[in-house]
OpenMM code with the backbone's topology and positions (N, CA, C; nanometers):
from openmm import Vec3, app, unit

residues = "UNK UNK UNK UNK UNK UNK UNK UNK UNK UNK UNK UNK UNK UNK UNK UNK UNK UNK UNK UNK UNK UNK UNK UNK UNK UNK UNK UNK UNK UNK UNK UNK UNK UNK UNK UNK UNK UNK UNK UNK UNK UNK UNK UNK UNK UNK UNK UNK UNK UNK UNK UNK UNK UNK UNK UNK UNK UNK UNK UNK UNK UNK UNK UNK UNK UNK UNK UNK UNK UNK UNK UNK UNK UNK UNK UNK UNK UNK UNK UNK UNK UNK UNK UNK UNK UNK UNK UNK UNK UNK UNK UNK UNK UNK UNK UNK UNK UNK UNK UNK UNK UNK UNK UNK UNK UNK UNK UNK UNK UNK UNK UNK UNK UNK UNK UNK UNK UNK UNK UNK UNK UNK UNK UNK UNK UNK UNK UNK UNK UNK UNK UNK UNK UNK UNK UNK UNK UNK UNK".split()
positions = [
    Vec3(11.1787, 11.8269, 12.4388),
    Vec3(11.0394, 11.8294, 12.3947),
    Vec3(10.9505, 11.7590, 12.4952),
    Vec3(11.0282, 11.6438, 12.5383),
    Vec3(10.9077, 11.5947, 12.6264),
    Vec3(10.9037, 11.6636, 12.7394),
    Vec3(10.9876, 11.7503, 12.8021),
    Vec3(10.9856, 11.8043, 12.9280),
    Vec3(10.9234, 11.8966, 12.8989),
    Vec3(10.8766, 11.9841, 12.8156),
    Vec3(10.8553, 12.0784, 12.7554),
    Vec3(10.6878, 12.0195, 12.7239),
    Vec3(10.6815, 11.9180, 12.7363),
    Vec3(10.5522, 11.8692, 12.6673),
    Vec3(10.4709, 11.9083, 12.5201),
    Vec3(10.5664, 11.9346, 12.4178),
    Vec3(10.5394, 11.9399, 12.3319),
    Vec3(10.6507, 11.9897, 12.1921),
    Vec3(10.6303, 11.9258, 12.0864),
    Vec3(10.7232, 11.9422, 12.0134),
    Vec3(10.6809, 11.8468, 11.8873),
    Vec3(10.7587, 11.8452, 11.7698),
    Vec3(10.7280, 11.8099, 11.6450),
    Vec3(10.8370, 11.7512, 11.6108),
    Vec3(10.8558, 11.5841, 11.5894),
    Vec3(10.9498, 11.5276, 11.5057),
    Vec3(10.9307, 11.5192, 11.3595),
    Vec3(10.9845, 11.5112, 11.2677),
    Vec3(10.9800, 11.5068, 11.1145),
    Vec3(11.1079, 11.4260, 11.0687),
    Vec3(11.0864, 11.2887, 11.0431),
    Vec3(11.2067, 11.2330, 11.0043),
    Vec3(11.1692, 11.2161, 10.8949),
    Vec3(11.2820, 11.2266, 10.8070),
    Vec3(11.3592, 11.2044, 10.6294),
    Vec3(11.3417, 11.0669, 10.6095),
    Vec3(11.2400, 11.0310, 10.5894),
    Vec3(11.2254, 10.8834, 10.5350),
    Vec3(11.2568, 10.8579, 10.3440),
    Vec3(11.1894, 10.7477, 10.3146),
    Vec3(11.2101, 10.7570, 10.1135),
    Vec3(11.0623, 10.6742, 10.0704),
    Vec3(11.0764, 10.6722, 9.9843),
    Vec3(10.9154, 10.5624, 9.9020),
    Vec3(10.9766, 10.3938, 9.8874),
    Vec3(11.1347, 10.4356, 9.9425),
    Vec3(11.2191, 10.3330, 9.9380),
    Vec3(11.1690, 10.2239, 10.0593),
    Vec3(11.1424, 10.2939, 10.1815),
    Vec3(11.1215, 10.2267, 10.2825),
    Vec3(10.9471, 10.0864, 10.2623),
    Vec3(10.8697, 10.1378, 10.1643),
    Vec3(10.7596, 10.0974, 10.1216),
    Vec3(10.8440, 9.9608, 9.9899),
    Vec3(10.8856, 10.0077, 9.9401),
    Vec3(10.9368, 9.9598, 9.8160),
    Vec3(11.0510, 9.9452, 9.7622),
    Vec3(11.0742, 9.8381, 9.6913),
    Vec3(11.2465, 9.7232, 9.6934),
    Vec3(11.2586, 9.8167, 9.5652),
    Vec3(11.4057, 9.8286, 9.5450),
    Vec3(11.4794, 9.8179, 9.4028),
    Vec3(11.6169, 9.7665, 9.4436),
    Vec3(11.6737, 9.6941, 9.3253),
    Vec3(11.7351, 9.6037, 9.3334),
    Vec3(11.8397, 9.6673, 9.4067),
    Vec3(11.9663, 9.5789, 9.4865),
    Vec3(12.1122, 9.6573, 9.5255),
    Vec3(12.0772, 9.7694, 9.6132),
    Vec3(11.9512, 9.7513, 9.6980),
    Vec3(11.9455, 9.8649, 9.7626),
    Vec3(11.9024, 9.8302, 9.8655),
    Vec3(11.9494, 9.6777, 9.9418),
    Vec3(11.8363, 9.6187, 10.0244),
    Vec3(11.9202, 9.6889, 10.1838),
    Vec3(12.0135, 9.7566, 10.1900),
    Vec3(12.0298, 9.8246, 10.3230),
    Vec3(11.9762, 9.9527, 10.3063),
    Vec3(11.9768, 10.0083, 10.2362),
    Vec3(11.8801, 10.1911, 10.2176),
    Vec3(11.7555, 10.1230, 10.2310),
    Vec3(11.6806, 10.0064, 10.1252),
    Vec3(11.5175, 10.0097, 10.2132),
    Vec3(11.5397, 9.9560, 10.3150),
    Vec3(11.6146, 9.8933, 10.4297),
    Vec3(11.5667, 9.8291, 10.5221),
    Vec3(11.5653, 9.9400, 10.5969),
    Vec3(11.7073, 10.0485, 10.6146),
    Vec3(11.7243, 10.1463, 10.6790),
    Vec3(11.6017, 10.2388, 10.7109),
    Vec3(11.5241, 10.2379, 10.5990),
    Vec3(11.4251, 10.3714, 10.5707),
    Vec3(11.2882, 10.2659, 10.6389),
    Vec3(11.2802, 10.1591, 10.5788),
    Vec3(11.1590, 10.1227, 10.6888),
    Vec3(11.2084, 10.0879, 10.8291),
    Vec3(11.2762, 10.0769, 10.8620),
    Vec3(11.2830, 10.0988, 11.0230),
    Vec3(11.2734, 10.2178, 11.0729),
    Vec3(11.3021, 10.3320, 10.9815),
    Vec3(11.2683, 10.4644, 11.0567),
    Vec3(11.1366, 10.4837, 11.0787),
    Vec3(11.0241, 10.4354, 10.9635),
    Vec3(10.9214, 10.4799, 10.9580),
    Vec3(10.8599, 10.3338, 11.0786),
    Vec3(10.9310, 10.2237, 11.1432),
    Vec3(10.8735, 10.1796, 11.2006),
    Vec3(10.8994, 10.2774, 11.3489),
    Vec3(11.0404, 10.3126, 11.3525),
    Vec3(11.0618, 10.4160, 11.4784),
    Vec3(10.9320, 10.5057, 11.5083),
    Vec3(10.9307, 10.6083, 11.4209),
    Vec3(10.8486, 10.6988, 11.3896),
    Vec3(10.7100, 10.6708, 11.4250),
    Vec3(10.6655, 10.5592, 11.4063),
    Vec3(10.5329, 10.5085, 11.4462),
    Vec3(10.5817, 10.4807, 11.5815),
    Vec3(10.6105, 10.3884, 11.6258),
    Vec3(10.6933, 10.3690, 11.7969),
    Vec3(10.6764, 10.5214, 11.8830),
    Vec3(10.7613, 10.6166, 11.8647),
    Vec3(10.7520, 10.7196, 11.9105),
    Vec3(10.6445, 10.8006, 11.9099),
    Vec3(10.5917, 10.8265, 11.8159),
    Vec3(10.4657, 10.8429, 11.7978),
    Vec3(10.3558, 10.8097, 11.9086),
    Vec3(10.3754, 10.6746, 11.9338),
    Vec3(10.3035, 10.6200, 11.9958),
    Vec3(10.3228, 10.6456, 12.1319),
    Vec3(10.4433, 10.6243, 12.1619),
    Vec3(10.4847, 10.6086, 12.3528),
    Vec3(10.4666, 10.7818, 12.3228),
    Vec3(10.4900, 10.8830, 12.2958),
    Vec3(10.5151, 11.0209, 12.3233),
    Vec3(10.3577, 11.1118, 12.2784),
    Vec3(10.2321, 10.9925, 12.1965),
    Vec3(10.1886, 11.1527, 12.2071),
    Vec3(10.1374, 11.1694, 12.3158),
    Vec3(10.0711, 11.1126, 12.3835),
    Vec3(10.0118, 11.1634, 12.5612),
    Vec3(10.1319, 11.3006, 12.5907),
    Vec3(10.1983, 11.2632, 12.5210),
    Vec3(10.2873, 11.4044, 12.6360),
    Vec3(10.3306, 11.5023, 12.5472),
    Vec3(10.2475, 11.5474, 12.4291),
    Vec3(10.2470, 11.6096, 12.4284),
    Vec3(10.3295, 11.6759, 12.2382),
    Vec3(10.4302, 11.5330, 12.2428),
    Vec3(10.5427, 11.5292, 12.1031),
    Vec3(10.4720, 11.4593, 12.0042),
    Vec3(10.4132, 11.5034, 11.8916),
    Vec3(10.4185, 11.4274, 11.7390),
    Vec3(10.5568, 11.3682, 11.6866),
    Vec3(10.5501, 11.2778, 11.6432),
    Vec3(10.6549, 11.2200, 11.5015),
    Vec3(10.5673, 11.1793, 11.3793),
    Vec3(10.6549, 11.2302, 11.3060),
    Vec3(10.6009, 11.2055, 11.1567),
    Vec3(10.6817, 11.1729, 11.1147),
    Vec3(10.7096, 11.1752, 10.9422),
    Vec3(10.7795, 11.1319, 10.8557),
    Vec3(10.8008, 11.1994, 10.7432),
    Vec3(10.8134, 11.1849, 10.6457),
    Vec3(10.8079, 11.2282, 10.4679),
    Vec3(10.9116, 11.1478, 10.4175),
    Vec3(10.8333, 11.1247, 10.3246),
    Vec3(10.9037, 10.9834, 10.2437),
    Vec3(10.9059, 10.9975, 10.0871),
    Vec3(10.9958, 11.0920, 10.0424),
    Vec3(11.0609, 11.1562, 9.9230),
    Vec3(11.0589, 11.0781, 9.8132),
    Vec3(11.0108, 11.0817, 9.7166),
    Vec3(11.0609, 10.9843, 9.6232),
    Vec3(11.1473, 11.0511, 9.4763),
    Vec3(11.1665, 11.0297, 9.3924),
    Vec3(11.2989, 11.0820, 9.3180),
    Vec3(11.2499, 11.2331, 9.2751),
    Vec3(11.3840, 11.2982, 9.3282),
    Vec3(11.3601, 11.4344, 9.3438),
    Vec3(11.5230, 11.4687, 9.2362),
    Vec3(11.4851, 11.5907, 9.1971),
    Vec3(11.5692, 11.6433, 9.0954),
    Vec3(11.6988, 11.6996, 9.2031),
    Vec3(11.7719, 11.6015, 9.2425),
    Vec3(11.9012, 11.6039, 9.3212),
    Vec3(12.0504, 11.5496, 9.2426),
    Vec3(12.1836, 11.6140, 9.2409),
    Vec3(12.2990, 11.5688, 9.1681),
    Vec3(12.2754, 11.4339, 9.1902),
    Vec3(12.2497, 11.3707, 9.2988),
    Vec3(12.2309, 11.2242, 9.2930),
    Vec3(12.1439, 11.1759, 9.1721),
    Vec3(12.0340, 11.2051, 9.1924),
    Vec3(11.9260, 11.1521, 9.0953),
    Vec3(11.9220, 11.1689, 8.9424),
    Vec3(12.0052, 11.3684, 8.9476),
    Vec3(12.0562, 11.3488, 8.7637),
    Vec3(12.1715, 11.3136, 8.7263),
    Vec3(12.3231, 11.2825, 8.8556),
    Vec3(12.4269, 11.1959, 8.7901),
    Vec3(12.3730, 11.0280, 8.7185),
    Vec3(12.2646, 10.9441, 8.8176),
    Vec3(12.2525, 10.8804, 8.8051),
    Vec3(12.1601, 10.8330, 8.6497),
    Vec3(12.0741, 10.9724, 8.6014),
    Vec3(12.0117, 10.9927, 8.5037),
    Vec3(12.1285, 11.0202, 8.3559),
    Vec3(12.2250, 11.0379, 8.4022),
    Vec3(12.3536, 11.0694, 8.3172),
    Vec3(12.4253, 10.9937, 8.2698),
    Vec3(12.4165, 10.9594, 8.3584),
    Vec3(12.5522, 10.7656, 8.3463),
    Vec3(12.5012, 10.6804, 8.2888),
    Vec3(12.3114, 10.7012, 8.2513),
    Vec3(12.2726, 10.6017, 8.2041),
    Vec3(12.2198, 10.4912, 8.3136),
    Vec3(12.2429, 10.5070, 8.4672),
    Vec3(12.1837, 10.3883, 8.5586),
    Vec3(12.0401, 10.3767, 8.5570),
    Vec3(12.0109, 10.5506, 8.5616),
    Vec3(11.8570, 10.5186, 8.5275),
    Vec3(11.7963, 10.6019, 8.3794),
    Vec3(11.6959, 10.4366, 8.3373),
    Vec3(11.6466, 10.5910, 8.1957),
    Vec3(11.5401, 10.6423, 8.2481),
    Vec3(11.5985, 10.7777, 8.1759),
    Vec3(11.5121, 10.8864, 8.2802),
    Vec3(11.3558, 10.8848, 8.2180),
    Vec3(11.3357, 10.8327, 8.0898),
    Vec3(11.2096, 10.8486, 7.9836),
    Vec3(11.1576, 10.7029, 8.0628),
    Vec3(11.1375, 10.6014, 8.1184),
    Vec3(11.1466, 10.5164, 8.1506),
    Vec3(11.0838, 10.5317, 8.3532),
    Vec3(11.1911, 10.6408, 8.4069),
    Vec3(11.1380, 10.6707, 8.5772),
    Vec3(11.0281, 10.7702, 8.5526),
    Vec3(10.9936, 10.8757, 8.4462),
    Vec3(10.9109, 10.9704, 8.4621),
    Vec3(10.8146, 10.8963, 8.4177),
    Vec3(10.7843, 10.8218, 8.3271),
    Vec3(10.6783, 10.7515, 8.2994),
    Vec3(10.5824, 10.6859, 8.3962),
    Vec3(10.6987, 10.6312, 8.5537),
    Vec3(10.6311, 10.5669, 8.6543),
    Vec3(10.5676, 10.6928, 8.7487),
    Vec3(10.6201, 10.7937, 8.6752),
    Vec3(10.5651, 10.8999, 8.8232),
    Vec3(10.4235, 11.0055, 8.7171),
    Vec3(10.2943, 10.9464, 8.8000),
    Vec3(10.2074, 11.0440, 8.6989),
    Vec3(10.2187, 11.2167, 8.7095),
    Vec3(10.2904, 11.2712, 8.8049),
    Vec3(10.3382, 11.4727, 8.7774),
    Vec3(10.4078, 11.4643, 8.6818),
    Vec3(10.4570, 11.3528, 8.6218),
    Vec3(10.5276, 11.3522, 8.5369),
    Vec3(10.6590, 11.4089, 8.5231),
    Vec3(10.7483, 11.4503, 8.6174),
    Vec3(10.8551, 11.5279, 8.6481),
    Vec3(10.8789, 11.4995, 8.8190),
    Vec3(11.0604, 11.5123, 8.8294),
    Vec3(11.0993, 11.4941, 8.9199),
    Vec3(11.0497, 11.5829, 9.0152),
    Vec3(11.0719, 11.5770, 9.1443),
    Vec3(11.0595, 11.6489, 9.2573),
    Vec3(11.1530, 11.7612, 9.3163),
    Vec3(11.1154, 11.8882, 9.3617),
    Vec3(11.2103, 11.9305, 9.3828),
    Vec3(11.2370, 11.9705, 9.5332),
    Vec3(11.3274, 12.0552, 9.5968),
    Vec3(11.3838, 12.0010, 9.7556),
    Vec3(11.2408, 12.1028, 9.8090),
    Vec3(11.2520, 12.1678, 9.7393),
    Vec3(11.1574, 12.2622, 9.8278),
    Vec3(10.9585, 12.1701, 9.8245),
    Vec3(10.9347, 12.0826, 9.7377),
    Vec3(10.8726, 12.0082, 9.8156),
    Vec3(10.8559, 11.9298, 9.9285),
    Vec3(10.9779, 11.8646, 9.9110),
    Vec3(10.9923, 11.8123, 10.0589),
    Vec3(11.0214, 11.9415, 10.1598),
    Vec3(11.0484, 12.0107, 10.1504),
    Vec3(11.0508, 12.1503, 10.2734),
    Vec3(10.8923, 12.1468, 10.3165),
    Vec3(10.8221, 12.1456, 10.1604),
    Vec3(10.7059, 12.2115, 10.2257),
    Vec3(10.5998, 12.1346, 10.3022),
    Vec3(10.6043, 11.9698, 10.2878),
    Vec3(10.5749, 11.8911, 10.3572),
    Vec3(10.6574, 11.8699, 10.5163),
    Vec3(10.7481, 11.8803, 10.4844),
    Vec3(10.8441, 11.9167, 10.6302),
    Vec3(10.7758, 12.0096, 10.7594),
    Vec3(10.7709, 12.1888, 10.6236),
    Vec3(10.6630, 12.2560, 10.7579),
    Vec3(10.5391, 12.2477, 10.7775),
    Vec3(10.4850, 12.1351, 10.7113),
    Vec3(10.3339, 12.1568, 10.7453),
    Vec3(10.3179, 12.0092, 10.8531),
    Vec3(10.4047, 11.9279, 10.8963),
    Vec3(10.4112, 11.8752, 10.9510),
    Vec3(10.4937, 11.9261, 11.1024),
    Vec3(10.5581, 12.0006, 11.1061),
    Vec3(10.5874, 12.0343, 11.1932),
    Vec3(10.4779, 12.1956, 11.2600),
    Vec3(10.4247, 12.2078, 11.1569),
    Vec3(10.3537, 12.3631, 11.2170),
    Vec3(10.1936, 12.2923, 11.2724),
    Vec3(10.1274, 12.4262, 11.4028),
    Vec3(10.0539, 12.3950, 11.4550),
    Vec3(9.9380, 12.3345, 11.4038),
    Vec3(9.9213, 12.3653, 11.2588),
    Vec3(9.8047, 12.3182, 11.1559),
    Vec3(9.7985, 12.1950, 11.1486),
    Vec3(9.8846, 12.0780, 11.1644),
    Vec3(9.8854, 11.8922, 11.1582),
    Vec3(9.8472, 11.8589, 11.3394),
    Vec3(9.8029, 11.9583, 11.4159),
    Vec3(9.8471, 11.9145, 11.5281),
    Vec3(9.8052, 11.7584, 11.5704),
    Vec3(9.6985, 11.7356, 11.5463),
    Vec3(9.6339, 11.5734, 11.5115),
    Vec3(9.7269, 11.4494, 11.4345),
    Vec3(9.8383, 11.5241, 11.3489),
    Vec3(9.8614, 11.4277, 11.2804),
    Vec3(10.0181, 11.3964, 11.3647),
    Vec3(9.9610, 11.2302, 11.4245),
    Vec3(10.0939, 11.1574, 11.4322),
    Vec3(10.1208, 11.0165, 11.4013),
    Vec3(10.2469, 10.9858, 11.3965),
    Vec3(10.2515, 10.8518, 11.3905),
    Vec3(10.2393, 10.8123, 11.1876),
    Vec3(10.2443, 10.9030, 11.1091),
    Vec3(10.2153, 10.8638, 10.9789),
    Vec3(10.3830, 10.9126, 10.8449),
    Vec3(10.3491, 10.8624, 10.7599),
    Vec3(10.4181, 10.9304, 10.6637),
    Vec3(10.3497, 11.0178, 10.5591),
    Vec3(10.4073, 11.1136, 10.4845),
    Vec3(10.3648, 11.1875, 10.3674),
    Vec3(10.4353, 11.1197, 10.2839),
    Vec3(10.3998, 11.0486, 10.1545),
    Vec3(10.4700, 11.0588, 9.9915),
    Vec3(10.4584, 11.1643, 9.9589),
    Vec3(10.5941, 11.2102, 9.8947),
    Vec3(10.6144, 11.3224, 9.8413),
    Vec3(10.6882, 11.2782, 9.6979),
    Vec3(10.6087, 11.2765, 9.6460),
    Vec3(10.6601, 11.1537, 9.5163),
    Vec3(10.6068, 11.1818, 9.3413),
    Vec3(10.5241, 11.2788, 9.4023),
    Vec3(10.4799, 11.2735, 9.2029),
    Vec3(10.3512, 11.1621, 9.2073),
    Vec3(10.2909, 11.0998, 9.3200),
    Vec3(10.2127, 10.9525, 9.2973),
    Vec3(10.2729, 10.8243, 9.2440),
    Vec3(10.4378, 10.8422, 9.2367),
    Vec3(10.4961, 10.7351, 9.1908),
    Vec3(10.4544, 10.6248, 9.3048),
    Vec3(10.4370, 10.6079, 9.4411),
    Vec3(10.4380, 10.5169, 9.5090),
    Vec3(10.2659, 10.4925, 9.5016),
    Vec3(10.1951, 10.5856, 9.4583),
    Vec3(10.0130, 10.5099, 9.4123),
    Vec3(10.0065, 10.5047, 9.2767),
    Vec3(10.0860, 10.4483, 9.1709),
    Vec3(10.0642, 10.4055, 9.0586),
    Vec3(10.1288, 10.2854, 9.0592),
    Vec3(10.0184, 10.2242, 9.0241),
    Vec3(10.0490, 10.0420, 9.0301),
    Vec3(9.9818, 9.9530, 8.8507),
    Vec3(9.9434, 10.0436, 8.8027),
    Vec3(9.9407, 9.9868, 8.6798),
    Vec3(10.0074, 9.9083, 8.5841),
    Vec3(9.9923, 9.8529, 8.4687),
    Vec3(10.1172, 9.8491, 8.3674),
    Vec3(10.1138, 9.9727, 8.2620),
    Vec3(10.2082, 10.0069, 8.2045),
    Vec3(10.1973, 10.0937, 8.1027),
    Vec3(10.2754, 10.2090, 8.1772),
    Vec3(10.2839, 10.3610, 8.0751),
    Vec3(10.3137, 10.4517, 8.1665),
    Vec3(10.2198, 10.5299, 8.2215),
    Vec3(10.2548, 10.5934, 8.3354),
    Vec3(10.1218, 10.6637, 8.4407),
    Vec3(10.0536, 10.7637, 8.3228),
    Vec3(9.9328, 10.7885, 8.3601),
    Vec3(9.9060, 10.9308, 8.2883),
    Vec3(9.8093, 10.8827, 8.1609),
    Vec3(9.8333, 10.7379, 8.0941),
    Vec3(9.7960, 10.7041, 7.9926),
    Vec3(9.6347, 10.6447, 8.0741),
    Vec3(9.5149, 10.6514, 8.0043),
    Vec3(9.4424, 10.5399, 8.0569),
    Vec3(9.4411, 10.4007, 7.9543),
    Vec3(9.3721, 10.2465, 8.0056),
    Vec3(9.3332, 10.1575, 7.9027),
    Vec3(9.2598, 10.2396, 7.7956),
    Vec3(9.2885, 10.1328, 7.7003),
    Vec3(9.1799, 10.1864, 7.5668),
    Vec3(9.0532, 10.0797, 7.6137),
    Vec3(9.0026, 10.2013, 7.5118),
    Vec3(8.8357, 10.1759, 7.5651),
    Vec3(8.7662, 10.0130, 7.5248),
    Vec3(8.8426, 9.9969, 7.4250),
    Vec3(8.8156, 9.8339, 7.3626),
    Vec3(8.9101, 9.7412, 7.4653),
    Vec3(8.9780, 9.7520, 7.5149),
    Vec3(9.0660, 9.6559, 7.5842),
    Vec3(9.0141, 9.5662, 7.6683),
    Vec3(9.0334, 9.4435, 7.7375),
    Vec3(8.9570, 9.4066, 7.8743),
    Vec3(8.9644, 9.4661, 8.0003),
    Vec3(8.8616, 9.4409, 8.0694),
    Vec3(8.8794, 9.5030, 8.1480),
    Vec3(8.8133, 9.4276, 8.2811),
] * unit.nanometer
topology = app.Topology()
chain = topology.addChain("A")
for resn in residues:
    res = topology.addResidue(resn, chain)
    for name in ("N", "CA", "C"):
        topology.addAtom(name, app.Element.getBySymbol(name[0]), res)
């Protein structure tokens, strides 16, 4: 790509790399160092021509994500609540953030990540997403 002077990286990052859950402190460290790579490269390569990006997945309807919804590790009434689409993700979202980062249409965009998440990683409230305060409450 660089000899070529141009080309499109897209690395598989998570919402993990932004954000701790417990027993998982080598997957987030792993995932924010990519997205620190990703910025790095980004940087030394675009003059010549190469973007890097990212996408940073957050719980997507994968055997991983519904064994783990199965076993009881996670309650699932409990993770959808934090995500306001209200429903898991599926692969072909992350695809479709994949090609729009790699196709000529982002050509501007480098050096960043996409959440691909449902807004689970921009909901910071208490309560579950989706609900607003009541109107008497403080505020």
């Amino acid at each position: 790509m660089l000899a070529a002077g141009r080309g499109s990286i897209v690395n598989i990052a998570s919402t993990q790399a932004r954000r701790a859950s417990p027993g998982r402190a080598a997957y987030c460290a792993s995932k924010s160092g990519l997205l620190g790579l990703t910025q790095a490269l980004a940087v030394e390569w675009a003059a010549r021509g190469v973007r890097v990006n990212a996408v940073s997945p957050g719980y997507m309807k994968t055997r991983l994500a519904l064994d783990a919804i199965e076993s009881g590790l996670i309650a699932e009434s409990e993770l959808l609540d934090r995500i306001p689409a209200g429903h898991l993700g599926e692969a072909e979202d992350v695809a479709n953030a994949v090609v729009f980062l790699a196709a000529p249409e982002s050509r501007y965009i480098t050096g960043t990540a996409i959440e691909v998440d449902g807004g689970y990683a921009a909901f910071g409230a208490p309560g579950p997403a989706g609900r607003l305060p009541s109107e008497s409450g403080p505020r």
